[in-house]
N, C-alpha and C positions, 0 to 999 in steps of 0.2 A: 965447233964452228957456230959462231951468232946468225939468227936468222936476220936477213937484210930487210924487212918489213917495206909495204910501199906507203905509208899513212902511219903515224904515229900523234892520235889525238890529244890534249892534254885541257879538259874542262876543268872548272872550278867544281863539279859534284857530277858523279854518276849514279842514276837511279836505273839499275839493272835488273828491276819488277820481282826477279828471284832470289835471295828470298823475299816476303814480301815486307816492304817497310826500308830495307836498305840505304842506307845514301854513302856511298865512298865519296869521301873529301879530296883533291888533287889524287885522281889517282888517272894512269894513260889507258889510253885503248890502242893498241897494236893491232895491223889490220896488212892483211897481207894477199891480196888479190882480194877477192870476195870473202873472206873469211877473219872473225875476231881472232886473231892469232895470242894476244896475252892479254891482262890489264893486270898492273902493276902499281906500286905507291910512286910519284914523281919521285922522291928519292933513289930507285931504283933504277931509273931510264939510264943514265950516264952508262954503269955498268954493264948493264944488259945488253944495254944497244950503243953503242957506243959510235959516234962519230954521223948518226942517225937525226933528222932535223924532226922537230916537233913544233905541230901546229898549236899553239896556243887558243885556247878558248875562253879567253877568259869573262868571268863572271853570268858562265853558261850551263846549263847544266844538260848532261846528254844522256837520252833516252832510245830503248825501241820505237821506231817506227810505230806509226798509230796503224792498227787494223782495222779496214771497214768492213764490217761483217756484211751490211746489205746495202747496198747499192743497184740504181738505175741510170748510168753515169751516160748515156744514149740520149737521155731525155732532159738532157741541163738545157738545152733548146726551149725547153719549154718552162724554163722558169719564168713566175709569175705569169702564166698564163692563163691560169683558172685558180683564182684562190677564192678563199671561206668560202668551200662550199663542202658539204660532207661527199664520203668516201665515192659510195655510190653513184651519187649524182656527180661529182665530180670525174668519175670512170665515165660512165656511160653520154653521161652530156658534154664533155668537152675533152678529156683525154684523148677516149676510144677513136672519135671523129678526127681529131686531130693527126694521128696517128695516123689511121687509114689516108690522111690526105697526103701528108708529109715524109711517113717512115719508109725511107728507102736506103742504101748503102751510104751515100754520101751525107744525109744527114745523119744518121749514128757514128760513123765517123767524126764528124763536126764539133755533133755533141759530146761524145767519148773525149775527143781531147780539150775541148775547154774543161769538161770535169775532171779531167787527167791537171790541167796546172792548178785548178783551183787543189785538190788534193794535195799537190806538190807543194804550194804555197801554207799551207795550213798541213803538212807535218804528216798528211799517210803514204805510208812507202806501200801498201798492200791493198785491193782492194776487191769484195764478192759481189760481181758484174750477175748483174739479172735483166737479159733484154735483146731483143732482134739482129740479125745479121751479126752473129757474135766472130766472122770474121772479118766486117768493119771496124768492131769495138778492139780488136785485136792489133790493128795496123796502126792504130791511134795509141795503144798500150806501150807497144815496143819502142817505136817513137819517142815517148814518153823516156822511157827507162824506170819505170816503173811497174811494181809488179801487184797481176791480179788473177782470183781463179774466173773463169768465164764461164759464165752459166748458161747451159745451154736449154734455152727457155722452150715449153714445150703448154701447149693450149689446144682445147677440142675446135676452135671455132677458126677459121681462114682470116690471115691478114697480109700485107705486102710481102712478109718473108716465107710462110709456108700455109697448105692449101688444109691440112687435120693433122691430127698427132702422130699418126706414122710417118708425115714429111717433116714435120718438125725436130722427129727423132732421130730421122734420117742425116738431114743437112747437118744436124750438130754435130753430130758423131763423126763426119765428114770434116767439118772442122776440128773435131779435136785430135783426130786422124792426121792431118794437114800439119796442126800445131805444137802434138804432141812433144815434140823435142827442143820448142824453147824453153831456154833453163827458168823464165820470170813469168811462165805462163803456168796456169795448169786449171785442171776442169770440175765441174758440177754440173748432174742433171739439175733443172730447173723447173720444175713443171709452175705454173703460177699461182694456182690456190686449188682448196678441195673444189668450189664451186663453178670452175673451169676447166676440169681435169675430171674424166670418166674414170670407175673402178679398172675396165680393164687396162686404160692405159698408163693408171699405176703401177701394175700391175707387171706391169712391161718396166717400167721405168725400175722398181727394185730389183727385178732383173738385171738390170745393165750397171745396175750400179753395185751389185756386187758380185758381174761378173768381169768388171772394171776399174774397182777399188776407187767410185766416186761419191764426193757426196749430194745430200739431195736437198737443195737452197726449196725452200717452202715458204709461204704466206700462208699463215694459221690462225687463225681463232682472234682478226683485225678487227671483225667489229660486231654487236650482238646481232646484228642481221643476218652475217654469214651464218648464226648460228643455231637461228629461229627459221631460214631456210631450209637447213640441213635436217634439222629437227622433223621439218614436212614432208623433205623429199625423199631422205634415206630412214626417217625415225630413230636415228641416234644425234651424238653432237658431230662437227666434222673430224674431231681426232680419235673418237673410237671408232668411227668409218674408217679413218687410217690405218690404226690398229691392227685392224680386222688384214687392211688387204699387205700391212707386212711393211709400211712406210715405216710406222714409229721404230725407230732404235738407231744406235750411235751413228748412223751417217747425217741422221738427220738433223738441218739448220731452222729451226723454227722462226721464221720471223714475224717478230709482233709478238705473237700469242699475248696478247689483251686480256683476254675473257679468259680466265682458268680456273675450273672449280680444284677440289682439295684433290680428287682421285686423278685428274689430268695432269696433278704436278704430282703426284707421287707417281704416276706414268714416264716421267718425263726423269725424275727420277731413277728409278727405276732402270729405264733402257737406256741412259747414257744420251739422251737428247742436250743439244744446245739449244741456245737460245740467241736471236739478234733482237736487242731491245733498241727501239729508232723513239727518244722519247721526243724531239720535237716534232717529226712526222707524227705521231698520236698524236699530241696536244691540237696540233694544228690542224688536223681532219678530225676532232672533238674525237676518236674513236675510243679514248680511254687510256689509263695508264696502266701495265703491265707490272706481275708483280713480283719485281726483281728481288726483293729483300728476301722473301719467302724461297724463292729459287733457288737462291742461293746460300741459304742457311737447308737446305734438303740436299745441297749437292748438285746441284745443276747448272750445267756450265754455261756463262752467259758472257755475251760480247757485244759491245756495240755499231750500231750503224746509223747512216744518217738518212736513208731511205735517197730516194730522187730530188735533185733541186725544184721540180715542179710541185713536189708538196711537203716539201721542208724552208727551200727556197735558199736556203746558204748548206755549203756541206764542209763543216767544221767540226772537227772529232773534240778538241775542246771545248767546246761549247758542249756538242752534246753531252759527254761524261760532264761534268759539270752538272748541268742541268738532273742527269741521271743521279748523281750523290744528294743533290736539293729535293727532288721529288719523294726518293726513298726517307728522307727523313721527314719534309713536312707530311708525309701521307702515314707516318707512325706516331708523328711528335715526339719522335725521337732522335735527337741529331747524331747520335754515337753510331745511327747507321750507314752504313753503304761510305766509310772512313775513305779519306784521300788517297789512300793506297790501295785499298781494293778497287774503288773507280779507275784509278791510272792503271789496274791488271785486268780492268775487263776492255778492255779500250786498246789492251797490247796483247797479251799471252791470251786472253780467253778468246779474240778472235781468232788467235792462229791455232791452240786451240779446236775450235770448231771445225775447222778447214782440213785437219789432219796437219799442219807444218809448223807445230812447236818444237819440232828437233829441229826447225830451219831457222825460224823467227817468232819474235814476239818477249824475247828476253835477252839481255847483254850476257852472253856464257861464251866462253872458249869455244870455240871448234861452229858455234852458230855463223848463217849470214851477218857479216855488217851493213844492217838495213837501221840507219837510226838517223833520229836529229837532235840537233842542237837549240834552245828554249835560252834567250836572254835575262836574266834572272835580273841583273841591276837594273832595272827599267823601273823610272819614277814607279812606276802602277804596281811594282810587285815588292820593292824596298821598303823593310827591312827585311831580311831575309833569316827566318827564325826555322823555317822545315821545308828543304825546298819542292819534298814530294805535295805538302801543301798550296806553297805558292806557283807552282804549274796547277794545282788543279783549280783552284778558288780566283788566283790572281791574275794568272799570264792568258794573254790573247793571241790570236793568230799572229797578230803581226809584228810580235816579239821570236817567232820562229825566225832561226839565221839560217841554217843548214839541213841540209839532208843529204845522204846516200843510201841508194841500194845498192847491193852484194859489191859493197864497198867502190860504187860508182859516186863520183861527186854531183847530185842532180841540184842542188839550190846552194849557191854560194852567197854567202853574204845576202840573202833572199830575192839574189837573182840566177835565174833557171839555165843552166847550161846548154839544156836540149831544145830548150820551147821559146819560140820568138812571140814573147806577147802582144806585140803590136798586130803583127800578122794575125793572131789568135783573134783577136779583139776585133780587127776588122774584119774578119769571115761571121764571127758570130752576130756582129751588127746587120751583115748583111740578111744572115737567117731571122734576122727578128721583123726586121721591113718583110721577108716573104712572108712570114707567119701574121704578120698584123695584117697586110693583104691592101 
């Protein structure tokens, strides 16, 4: 008996990340609840499925879902609201304060889903949520139909969501308790960096994380200050302070890591560390560039993020891979690195990846989610069309994305949203900007 499929796609190219380099020519994607059920050569469709309608795509080419590895999608509120200024000063003198006035449920909610379409719109089906009231960001996820892991953020010092890091560890936990059983949700400790975060309640935290099988979304080694800090306060750097209390090893999400001497990446190496490389949040908080080439010529699994619109300012997975392939070569002068294909795998599979859900997503395979989109390829701006793993990376722009689905949900038709009324979106977030401007 034929299986009755509910989606049978039919692009002009599939770049399925695995193996890497790939491009099937006219070949379908079968998609049968949430699940890649076949993909086949279009000569084959008649046959196989027989009497079965197919959505043509043409002159598109269809991909996994973009993974964000690090994300603060709470805080799109806050776009352009403190820019060029460094890290520090930009934390302490206009974030922190900001926060403190504004971060309450309904504005992380707010925030959460305008980052949620913008996401939607610009091709990530996946994303790792770092930030307050993560059962706000949660309501605005589902919503969405989009899926993300929620980091449940944990800091020594009292803000609007929790009073020290036993409350903090608490409520999360409570939340992921609560949320546990959505199939598009699932969790991470978050603690926010070594410089806000005490040894013992690391301490506590690799605890729960393996006795919960989560992993542990980190801020590491973002700028030489944390590092000349650490140097004073504990007399190591901050990731052998890690080391020590049992963070470093495969759960761990590193993001940033800026600053890495030879022994911290043979570290990182070594215990199966990821990596979120956010290269235009660096450039743009001057804090440095990261050093991905090396990374991952040692074995280190790396994936991309676009960090928060407040200090990235747009959250585009194209754009930043892109940028991540241009950096790694002009910073060797070498262009044969950090090739088109490996960009489009850190940006898909090495986030999922990271996250522990490469059996789920992050590649076109049989039996995975169909969480992917569709990328316009005859667009003036990307014609002629010579490699099209190329021309998605170097040519195409966000707003050549047509389509998206997760676990075979149709959320971006024709690059308008199924679930999200942008008008409505548009006018909440204007209103949060008049509060915020005051």
């Amino acid at each position: 008996m034929s299986i009755q499929p509910e989606t049978i796609l039919l692009p002009e190219w599939v770049i399925p990340i695995e193996p890497r380099g790939q491009v099937l020519h006219r070949h379908a994607l079968v998609i049968e609840g949430s699940i890649i059920r076949d993909i086949l050569p279009e000569a084959d469709i008649a046959s196989c499925y027989p009497g079965v309608s197919v959505r043509a795509l043409p002159g598109q080419v269809l991909l996994p879902g973009f993974v964000n590895l690090h994300t603060h999608a709470g805080m799109t509120l806050l776009r352009g609201y403190a820019d060029d200024l460094p890290l520090m000063q930009w934390l302490q003198d206009k974030i922190w304060p900001a926060e403190g006035q504004w971060t309450r449920p309904d504005f992380v909610e707010s925030g959460t889903e305008l980052a949620c379409a913008e996401f939607l719109l610009r091709g990530m089906t996946t994303f790792n949520e770092m930030y307050f009231f993560p059962e706000a960001s949660a309501e605005a996820i589902l919503a969405s139909g989009l899926r993300a892991v929620l980091g449940l953020t944990v800091l020594e010092f009292p803000t609007n969501y929790a009073s020290d890091a036993s409350d903090y560890l608490h409520k999360g936990l409570a939340t992921r308790d609560a949320l546990r059983h959505e199939s598009r949700l699932s969790f991470a400790l978050a603690p926010h960096a070594p410089y806000t975060v005490s040894d013992s309640t690391f301490e506590k935290i690799v605890t729960f994380a393996e006795q919960l099988d989560l992993p542990i979304h980190l801020h590491v080694h973002e700028t030489e200050h944390e590092i000349s800090d650490s140097l004073k306060q504990y007399g190591v750097r901050p990731l052998m302070r890690l080391a020590k209390l049992g963070v470093v090893g495969p759960r761990l999400i590193a993001v940033h890591s800026v600053h890495l001497d030879r022994a911290e990446m043979d570290l990182f190496a070594r215990e199966g560390v990821s990596v979120a490389h956010c290269p235009h949040s660096n450039l743009k908080l001057a804090s440095g560039i990261a050093p991905i080439t090396q990374l991952l010529e040692m074995g280190v699994n790396v994936g991309i993020g676009t960090d928060s619109a407040a200090s990235n300012n747009q959250l585009d997975m194209l754009s930043e891979l892109r940028t991540a392939a241009l950096l790694a070569k002009g910073i060797a002068s070498n262009p044969a690195l950090l090739p088109a294909a490996e960009a489009l795998e850190l940006a898909t599979l090495g986030g999922a990846k990271a996250l522990g859900l490469q059996d789920q997503i992050g590649s076109i395979k049989v039996g995975k989610q169909a969480d992917l989109i569709s990328i316009q390829l005859d667009d003036v701006g990307s014609l002629p069309v010579f490699d099209p793993i190329a021309q998605t990376v170097y040519s195409a722009s966000h707003s050549q994305i047509q389509h998206v689905w997760v676990a075979g949900e149709h959320l971006l038709n024709a690059r308008i949203p199924t679930k999200i009324d942008l008008q409505t979106l548009k006018h909440k977030a204007q209103q949060w900007g008049r509060k915020l401007k005051g």
